[in-house]
C-alpha positions in Angstrom: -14.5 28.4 17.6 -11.0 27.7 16.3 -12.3 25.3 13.4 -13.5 28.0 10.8 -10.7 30.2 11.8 -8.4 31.0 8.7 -5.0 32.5 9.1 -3.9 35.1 7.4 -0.1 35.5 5.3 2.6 33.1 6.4 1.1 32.2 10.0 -0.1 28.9 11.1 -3.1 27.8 14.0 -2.1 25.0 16.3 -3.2 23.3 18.9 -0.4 22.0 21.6 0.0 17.7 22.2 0.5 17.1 25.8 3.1 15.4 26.8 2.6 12.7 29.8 1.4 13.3 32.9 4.0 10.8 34.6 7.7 10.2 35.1 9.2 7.2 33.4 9.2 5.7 37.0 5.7 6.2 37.7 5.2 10.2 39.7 2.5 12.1 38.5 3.0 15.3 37.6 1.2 18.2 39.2 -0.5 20.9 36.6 1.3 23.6 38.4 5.2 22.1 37.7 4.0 21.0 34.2 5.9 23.6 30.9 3.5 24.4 28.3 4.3 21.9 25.2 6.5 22.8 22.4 4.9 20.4 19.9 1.0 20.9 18.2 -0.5 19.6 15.7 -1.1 22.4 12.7 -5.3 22.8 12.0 -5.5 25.8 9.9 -2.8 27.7 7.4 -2.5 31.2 5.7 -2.2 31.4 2.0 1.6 32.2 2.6 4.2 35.0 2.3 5.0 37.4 0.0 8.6 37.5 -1.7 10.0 40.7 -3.4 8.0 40.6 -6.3 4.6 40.4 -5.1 3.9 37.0 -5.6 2.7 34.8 -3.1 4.7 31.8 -1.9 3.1 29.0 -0.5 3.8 27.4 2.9 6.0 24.4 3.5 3.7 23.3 6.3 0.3 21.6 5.8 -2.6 20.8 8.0 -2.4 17.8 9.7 1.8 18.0 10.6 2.7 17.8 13.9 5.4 20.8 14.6 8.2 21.6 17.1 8.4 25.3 17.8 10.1 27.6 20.2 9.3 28.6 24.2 8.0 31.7 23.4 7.1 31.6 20.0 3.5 32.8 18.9 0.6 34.3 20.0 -2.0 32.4 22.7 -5.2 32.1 21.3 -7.6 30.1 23.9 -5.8 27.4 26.7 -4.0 25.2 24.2 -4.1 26.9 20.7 -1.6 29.2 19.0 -1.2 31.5 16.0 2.4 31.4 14.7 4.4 32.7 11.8 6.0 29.9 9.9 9.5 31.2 10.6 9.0 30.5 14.5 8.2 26.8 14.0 12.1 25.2 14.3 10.6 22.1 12.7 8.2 19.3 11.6 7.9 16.0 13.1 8.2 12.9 11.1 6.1 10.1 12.5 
């Protein structure tokens, strides 16, 4: 469903990269004590914002980045997707 979904103005889709299921020394961890991640890989991208003037400026993400963004940041959109503006993503992740 999400793969012809195109985001409008400055927001961005992404789908969350779980982390690992087990402690460094081995415990695996239940579902229920598991955090949502705070990392995704970006899918889909809008065409960007608009600044004072009316022109449109392009996005400094790109599909294919892998993202750090906040707790709370964005909108749920199906078990491990999310819509969010770019100014809620705090960073991208160099590989």
């Amino acid at each position: 469903m999400f793969e012809k979904l195109k985001p409008l103005g400055d927001r961005v889709l992404v789908k969350r990269i779980e982390g690992e299921e087990r402690t460094a020394s081995g415990i695996i961890i239940p579902d229920v004590a598991k955090e949502k991640a705070q990392t995704g890989a970006v899918l889909a991208v809008g065409a960007g914002k608009r600044d004072i003037d009316g022109q449109v400026v392009p996005l400094e993400v790109k599909v294919g980045d892998v993202v750090y963004f906040g707790k709370y940041a964005g909108t749920e959109a199906g078990n491990d997707h999310l819509i969010i503006r770019e100014d809620d993503i705090l960073g991208i992740v160099e590989r």
